[in-house]
N, C-alpha and C positions, 0 to 999 in steps of 0.2 A: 083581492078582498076590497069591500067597498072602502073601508077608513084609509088607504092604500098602503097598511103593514103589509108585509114578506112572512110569505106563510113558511116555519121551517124546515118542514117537509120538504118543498119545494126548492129551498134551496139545498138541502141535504141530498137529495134526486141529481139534483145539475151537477153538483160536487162531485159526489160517484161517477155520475156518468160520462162526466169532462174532464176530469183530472188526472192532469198524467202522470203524475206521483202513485203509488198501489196506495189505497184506503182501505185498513182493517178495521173492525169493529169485534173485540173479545168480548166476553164474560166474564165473569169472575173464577172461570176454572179453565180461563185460557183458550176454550174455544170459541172459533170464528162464526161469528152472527150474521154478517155482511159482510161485503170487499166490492172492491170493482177490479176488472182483470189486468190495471194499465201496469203492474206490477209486473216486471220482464219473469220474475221466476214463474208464474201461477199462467202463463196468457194460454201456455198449451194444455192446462191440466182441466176436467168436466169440474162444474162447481159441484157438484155432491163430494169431490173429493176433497175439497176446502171447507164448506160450509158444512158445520156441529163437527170439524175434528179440530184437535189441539195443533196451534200453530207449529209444535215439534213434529208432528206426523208427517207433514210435509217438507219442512227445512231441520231436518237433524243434523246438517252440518255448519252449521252457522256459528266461528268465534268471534268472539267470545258469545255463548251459550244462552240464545235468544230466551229462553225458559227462566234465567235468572236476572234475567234486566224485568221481564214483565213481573214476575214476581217483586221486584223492588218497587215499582211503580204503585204498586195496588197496596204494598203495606205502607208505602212512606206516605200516599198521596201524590209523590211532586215531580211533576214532567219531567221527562229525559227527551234531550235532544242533539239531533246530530251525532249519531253514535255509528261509525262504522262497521261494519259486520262483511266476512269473507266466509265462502262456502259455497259445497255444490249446489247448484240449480235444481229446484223441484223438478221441473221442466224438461230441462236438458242438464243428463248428469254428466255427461261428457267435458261441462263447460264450466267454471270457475267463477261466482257472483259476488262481485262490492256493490255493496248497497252501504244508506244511511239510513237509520233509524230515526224516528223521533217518535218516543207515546205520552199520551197525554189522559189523567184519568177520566171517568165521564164524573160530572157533577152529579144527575139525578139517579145513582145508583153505582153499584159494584160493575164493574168493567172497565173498560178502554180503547181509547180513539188510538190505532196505529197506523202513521204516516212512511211511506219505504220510497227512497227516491233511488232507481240504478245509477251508478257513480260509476260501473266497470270498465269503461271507456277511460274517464276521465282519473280512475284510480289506477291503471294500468299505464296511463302516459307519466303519472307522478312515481309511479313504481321504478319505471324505465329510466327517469330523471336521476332517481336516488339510487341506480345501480351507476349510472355513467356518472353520480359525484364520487360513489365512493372509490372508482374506478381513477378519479384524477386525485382523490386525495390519499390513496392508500401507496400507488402505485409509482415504481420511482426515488422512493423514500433513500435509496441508498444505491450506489455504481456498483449494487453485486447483479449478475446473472439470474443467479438462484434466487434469489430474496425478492426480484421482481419480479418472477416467473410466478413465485407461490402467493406475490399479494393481489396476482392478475385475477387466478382461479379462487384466491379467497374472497375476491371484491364479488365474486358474479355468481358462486355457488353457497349456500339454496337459495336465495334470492332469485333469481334471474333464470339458473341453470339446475340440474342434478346432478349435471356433471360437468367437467370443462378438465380441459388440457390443455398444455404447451407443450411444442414436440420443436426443437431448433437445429438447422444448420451447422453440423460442426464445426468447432472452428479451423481453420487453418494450421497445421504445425507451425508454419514458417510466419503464421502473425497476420496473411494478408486476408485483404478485407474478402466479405465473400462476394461471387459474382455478382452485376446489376441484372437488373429484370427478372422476367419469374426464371425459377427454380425448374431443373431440367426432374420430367414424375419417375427418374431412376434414384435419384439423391438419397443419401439414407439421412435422417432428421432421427435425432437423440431427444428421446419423452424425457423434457427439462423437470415438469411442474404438473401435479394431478389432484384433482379435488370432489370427493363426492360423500354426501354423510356418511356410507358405510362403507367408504375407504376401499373398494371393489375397481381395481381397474378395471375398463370400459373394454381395452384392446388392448393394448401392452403396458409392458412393466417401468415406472420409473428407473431411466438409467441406459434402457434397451436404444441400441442403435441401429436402425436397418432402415431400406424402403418401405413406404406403405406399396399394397399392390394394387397393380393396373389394370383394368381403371377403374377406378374409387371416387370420391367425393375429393377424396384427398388431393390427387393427382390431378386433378380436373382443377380443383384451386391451385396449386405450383405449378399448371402450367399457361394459366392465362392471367392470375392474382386476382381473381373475381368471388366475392363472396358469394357462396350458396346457402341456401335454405333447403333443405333434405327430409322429406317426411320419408319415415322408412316404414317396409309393407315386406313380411317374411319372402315375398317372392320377386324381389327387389334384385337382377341379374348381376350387381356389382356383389352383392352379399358372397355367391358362390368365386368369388378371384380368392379368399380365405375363407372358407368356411367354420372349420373350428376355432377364427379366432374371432370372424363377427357374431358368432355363436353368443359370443359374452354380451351383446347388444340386446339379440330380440331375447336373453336369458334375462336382463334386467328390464324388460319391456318399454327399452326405448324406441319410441315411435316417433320422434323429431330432431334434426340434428342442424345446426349449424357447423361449418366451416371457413374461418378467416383468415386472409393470409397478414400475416403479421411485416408487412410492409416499411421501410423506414429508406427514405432517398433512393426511391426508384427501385430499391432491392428486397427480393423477398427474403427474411433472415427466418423463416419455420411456420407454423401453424397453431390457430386459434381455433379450437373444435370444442363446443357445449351440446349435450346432450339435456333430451327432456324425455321425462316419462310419467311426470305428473298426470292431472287431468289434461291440461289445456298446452295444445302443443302451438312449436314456434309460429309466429308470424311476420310478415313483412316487417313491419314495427320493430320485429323484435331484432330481424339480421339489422335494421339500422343502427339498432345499440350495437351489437356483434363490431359493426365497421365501426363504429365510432372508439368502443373499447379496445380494439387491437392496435388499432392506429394511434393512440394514445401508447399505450402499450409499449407497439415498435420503436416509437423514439427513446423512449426507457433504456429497452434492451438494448438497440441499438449502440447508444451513449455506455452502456457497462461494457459493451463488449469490445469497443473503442476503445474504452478505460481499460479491459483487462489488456486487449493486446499492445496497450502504448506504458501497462504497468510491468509486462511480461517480457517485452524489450529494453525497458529503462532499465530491471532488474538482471536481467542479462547481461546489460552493459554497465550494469554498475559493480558487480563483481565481476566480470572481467578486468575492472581497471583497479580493484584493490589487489592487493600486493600476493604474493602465495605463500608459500611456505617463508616461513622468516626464517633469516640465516642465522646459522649460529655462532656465538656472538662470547670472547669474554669478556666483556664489558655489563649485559647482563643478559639475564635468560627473561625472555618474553612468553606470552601467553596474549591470549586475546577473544573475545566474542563478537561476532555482528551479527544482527539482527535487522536486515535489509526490510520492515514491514512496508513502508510506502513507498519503495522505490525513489528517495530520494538521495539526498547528496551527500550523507556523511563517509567519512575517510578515513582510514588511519596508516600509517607504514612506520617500518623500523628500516633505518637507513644508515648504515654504517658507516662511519666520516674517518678520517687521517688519523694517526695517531692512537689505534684504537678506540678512540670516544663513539658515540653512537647517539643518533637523532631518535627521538619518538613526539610522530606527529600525530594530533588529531583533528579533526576538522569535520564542517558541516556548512553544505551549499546551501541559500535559502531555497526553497520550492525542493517541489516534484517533477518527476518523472523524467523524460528523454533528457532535455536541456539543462537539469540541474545535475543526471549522471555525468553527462559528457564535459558541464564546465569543472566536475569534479574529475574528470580525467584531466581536463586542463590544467588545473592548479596543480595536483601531483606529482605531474610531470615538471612542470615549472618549479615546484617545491624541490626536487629533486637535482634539479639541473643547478637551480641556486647552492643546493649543500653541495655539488660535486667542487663548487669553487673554492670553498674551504675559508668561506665570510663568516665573521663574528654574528653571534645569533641573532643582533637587533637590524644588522645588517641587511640578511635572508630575508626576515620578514618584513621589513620595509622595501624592498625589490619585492616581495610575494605582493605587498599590497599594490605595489607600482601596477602589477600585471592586471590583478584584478578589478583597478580603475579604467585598465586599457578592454577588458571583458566587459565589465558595465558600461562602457561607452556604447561599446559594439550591440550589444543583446537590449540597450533602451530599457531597463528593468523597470517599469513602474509599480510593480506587485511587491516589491522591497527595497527596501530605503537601502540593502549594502550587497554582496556578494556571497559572501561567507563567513565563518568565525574559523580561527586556528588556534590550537593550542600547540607549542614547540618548547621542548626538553632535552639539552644536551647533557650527556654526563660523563664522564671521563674518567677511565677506573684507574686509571696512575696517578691523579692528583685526585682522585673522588670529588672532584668542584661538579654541581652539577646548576647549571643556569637553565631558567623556565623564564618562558614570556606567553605572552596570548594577547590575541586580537576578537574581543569580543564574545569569547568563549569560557566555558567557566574551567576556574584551575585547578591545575593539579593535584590529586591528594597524596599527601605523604605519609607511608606510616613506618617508625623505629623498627629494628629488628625484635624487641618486646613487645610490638603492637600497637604502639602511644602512638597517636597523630604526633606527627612533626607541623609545627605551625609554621609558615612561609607565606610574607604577602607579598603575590606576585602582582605587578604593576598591570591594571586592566587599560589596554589599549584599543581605540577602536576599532568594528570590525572590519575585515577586509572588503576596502571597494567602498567604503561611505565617507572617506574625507580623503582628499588630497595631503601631500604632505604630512600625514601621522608618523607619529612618532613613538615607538616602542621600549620600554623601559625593563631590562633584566631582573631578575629576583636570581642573584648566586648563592649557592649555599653549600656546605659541604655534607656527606653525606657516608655512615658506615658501609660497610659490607651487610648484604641482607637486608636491604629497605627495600620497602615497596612503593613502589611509582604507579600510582593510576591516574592514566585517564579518558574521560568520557562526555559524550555527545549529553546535552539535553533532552531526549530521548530515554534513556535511562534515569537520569533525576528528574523525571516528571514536569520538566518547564519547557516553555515555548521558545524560550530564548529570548525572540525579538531583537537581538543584538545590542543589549541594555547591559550583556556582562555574562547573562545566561549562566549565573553561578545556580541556579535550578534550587531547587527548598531543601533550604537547613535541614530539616529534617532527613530530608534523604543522604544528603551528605554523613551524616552521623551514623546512618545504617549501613553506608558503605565500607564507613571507616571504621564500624563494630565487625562488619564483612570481612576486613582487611588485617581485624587486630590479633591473626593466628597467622603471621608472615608464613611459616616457616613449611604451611600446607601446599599442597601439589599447586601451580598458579594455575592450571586448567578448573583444577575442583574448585578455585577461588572464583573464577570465572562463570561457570554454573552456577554458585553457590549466587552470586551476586543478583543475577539473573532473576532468582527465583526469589530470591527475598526485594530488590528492587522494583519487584511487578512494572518494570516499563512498561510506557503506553504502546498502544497498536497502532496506533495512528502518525509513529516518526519512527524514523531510524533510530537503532541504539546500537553504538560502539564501546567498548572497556576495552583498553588495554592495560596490562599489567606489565610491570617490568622489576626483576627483581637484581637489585645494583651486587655487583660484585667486583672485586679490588685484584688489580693486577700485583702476585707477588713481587716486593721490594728485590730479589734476587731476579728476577727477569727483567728490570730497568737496572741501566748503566748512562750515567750523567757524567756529561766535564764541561768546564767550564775551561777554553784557551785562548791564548791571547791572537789578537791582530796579526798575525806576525806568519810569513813564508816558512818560516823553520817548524811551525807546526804541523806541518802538515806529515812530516816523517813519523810525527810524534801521535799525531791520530793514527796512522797507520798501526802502530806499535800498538797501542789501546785499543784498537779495533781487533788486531789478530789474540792479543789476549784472554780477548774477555769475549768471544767466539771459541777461545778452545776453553775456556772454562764451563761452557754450556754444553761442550759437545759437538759443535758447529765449525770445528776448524776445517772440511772442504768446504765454507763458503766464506773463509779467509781471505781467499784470495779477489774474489768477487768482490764481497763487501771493500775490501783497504780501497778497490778502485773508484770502488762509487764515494765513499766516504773522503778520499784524496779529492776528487772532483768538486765535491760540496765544500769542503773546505776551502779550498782555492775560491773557490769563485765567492764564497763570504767573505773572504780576507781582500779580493782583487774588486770587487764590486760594493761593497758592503758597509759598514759601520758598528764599530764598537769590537768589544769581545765575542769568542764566538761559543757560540753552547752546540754541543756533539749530543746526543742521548741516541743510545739503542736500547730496542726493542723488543725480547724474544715472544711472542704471542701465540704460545700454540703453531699452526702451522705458517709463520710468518714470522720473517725478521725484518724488523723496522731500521732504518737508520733516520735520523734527522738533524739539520743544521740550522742553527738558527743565528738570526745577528740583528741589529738594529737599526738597521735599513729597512724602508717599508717598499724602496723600489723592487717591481716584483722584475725577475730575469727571462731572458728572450731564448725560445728554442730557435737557433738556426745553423745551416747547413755551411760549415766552413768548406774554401776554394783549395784548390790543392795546393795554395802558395800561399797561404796561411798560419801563423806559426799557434793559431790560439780556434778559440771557440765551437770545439770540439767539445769539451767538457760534457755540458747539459746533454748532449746527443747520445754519450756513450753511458750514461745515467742512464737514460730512458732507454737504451736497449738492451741495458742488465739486469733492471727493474721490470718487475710485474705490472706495479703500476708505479705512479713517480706525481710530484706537483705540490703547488706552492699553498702553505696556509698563514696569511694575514694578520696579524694582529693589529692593538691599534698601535702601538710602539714598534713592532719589530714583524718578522717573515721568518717564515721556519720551509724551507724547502727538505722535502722530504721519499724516501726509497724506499718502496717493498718489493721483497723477492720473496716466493712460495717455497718453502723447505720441502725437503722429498729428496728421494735419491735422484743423484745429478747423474743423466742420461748426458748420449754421446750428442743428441741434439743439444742439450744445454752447453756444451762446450763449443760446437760446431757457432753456436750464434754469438759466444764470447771473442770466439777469433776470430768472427765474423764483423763484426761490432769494432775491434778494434783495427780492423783491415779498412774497413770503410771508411773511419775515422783518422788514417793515415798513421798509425802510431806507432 
């Protein structure tokens, strides 16, 4: 034009004509006036199909619902833009269309300027992006098998896939890892994980174990670990190796399939398979996701299945190394529950010591799994081996701790400041004195034979293994017939412990002990019962042990008290055949005067002070014991045939069951048990035996 304005024609011409965006132009009843074809959906369709019909005729699947955005535009006046829309292609229905929107109304009249940019490329790479976040962020959440298998197929189905599975490698009975490299295509793989909106398996059944068949998609991935991309076509020659079961494939009209193999350090551990039968089937793009989400994936599994089988052996080995049937005991009747959930270190044992008294230990290794089972076999045993010696109870446990500082030297602990907590309770039903200690762990509760907590503050020592030189202090106290003895791991009282004391929340304490305030019920049903109202966590071990005290009758203990003196010994003799035939036991008369002669001797000959005699009767066991106030402990050894003495101890321990010396801090009490039963021609035979060796 001569003034040199821009005619708008003119530019409105170039615009259409060059603009690679789609340009619509509506009316006020939504049909199209004009367009140009740069618009991906419209490039194949004749304009008489576009031009005078309503934008729905053409794009009816467009969401959100193209028909109600333009109608907002015309009644509000005020542009919308950048509005994404998804749906089939005018064009190509075969194919899947992101676009963006933008309309703008026209000023000199009723209608509308629509602006369409394809975005499906670049909406597809951002689709891909937000399957592989959810894929790292869903995935892994927790060291189960199952739970990661189901958050694989939930991350990637309908998003991504219509269908997916996880099919895995069994595990090993015996724990071992499975073989490196691919997967031999005879293996049977167990459908772990399956995902599809109408819940229709694809091919088999969650749970099913067998081979896929040869050769497959499947088999062709386990045996080289090569992702495939698999468009499937009814006359597809692998289809017929099962016919009625890929039936269930072109029955749900999937026409595309991915298979990954689920890889993790060079080993295949199962298969990653997503099915499509939407519009728009897989593509290269898409097995990149595939590899990228299984291999993510694999490490996952990988690491649970680690965990299961190093939680499957810890557990293994951690009751193997707790104690089995508890011996029966008059001292008291036990009862007990564990609850091994994380494979880690708690313990308990009932250990019967000298005199009929009896230990009840509990305890809890810091950590998990292997190494916190096995140093709780260590302690145990160590526990054990210290009460065979017959040491005062702060004694035991200051040796227990000695050990445990020589274990955390060894093991370099940096994950916990100590080794373990114990709690130790001796109790002794002839004098019913019962002494508790603890290292670190919370203590014991007591309850009356009415059910009343019994209050006892047991001195909190630190735990085992976190300081040199600690020092353990007793809480003694004496106790009726029919008290209850619990005790339990932090696990069961809901605390973490930390080795702070790990007396776990008051609260739960008081529910124990509301648990506990019906002594006189079955101690297994107290046992259960505890259980169920203490809701233990799942995430520690929980031990209770119960123990219910009971008192050795006064007519089955015989006490004397005699003096220093050689001429006693005739005179124990006399007292001993006695008070053996007062019980019934006069054929172990003659037995017993020799051992008790022996004991007596060697207190009077070795010894210090007056000497105290007590026998025993216990059920099936007759006790003898001597004591004196010498703390020097006596030597077993093998007198010469020219010898006129130190025979004694030897012929003790060969009429005795068992035999040995218990410590006090004043005094020693060496002591004889022989097993009641009728006395066979063997038990004689080793009496005359006993004293032929011993030259007598």
């Amino acid at each position: 034009m001569p003034d040199g304005s821009v005619d708008d024609a003119a530019v409105l011409d170039a615009l259409f004509a060059g603009s690679p965006q789609g340009l619509f132009v509506l009316d006020a009843d939504r049909r199209v006036t004009r367009y140009n074809p740069s618009a991906r959906g419209v490039r194949a369709l004749p304009s008489d199909e576009v031009v005078g019909h309503d934008v729905r005729a053409f794009a009816p699947d467009m969401e959100p619902e193209i028909g109600q955005l333009i109608d907002e535009v015309l009644t509000t006046g005020e542009p919308l833009r950048g509005r994404l829309l998804r749906g089939r292609s005018p064009s190509e229905p075969g194919r899947t269309l992101a676009v963006e929107v933008s309309l703008f109304p026209l000023r000199g009249g009723p209608g509308l300027v629509g602006v369409v940019e394809d975005v499906t490329e670049r909406q597809a790479a951002a689709d891909r992006l937000a399957v592989l976040s959810a894929v790292h962020r869903t995935v892994g959440a927790t060291l189960d098998v199952q739970a990661t298998a189901d958050a694989l197929v939930d991350a990637l189905v309908p998003d991504f896939a219509d269908a997916a599975s996880v099919d895995l490698l069994d595990d090993d009975p015996a724990g071992a890892a499975p073989p490196s490299g691919p997967l031999p295509t005879s293996v049977p793989l167990r459908r772990v994980a399956f995902a599809a909106p109408e819940s229709v398996e694809p091919y088999r059944r969650t749970g099913d174990s067998r081979p896929f068949p040869f050769p497959t998609p499947y088999t062709q991935v386990l045996s080289d670990a090569h992702a495939r991309l698999v468009q499937i076509t009814p006359d597809d020659p692998w289809l017929a190796t099962d016919p009625d079961g890929f039936a269930v494939l072109l029955g749900r009209k999937v026409h595309s399939m991915i298979v990954a193999p689920l890889t993790a350090r060079d080993t295949v551990l199962g298969l990653l398979t997503l099915y499509r039968s939407r519009a728009d089937a897989f593509e290269e793009d898409d097995l990149d996701v595939a590899r990228q989400a299984a291999s993510t994936a694999a490490v996952h599994l990988d690491n649970a299945r680690s965990y299961r089988r190093e939680h499957t052996v810890a557990s293994a080995l951690q009751r193997r190394l707790q104690p089995g049937v508890s011996p029966r005991l008059s001292a008291v009747e036990t009862a007990h529950v564990y609850l091994p959930e994380s494979a880690g270190g708690a313990w308990f044992d009932v250990i019967p010591l000298s005199g009929t008294r009896v230990a009840l230990v509990v305890g809890d290794v810091a950590g998990h799994g292997i190494e916190a089972a096995a140093t709780m076999g260590q302690l145990r045993v160590a526990l054990r081996t210290l009460t065979s010696q017959d040491l005062e109870t702060d004694e035991v446990l200051t040796h227990l701790d000695e050990v445990a500082g020589q274990l955390t030297a060894v093991d370099s602990r940096e994950a916990h400041p100590y080794l373990a907590t114990c709690a130790v309770t001796v109790y002794d039903p002839v004098s019913r004195q019962c002494t508790m200690m603890r290292a670190g762990h919370p203590a014991p509760v007591l309850v009356d034979p009415d059910g009343s907590p019994i209050e006892v503050d047991v001195p909190l020592g630190p735990p085992l293994g976190a300081e040199s030189g600690a020092a353990f202090v007793p809480a003694v106290t004496q106790l009726p017939p029919g008290c209850l003895i619990a005790h339990v791991t932090n696990g069961l009282l809901g605390s973490d412990g930390g080795g702070d004391g790990g007396d776990g929340d008051a609260d739960a304490v008081h529910r124990l002990e509301h648990v506990l305030a019906t002594p006189s019920r079955p101690l297994q049903e107290l046992c259960d019962t505890a259980v169920y109202r203490m809701t233990p966590s799942r995430y520690d071990d929980a031990v209770l042990l119960l123990a219910r005290t009971e008192c050795l009758p006064p007519d089955r203990v015989a006490d004397w008290t005699l003096p220093a003196d050689a001429s006693v010994v005739g005179t124990a003799r006399r007292l001993v055949g006695q008070q053996l035939t007062a019980w019934g036991l006069g054929d172990r008369a003659f037995t017993t005067e020799i051992i008790v002669s022996e004991l007596v001797t060697n207190a009077i000959l070795h010894g210090a002070g007056p000497v105290r005699l007590r026998l025993i009767h216990d059920d099936e066991r007759l006790l003898a014991e001597v004591t004196d106030a010498s703390s020097a402990g006596p030597h077993l050894r093998h007198a010469r045939a020219g010898d006129e003495g130190g025979r004694g101890l030897y012929i003790v321990m060969r009429l005795s069951a068992h035999w040995g010396v218990r410590h006090g801090r004043e005094d020693k009490t060496i002591w004889s048990e022989q097993r009641l039963g009728e006395e066979t021609p063997e038990d004689l035979f080793a009496t005359v035996d006993a004293f032929d060796t011993a030259g007598v």
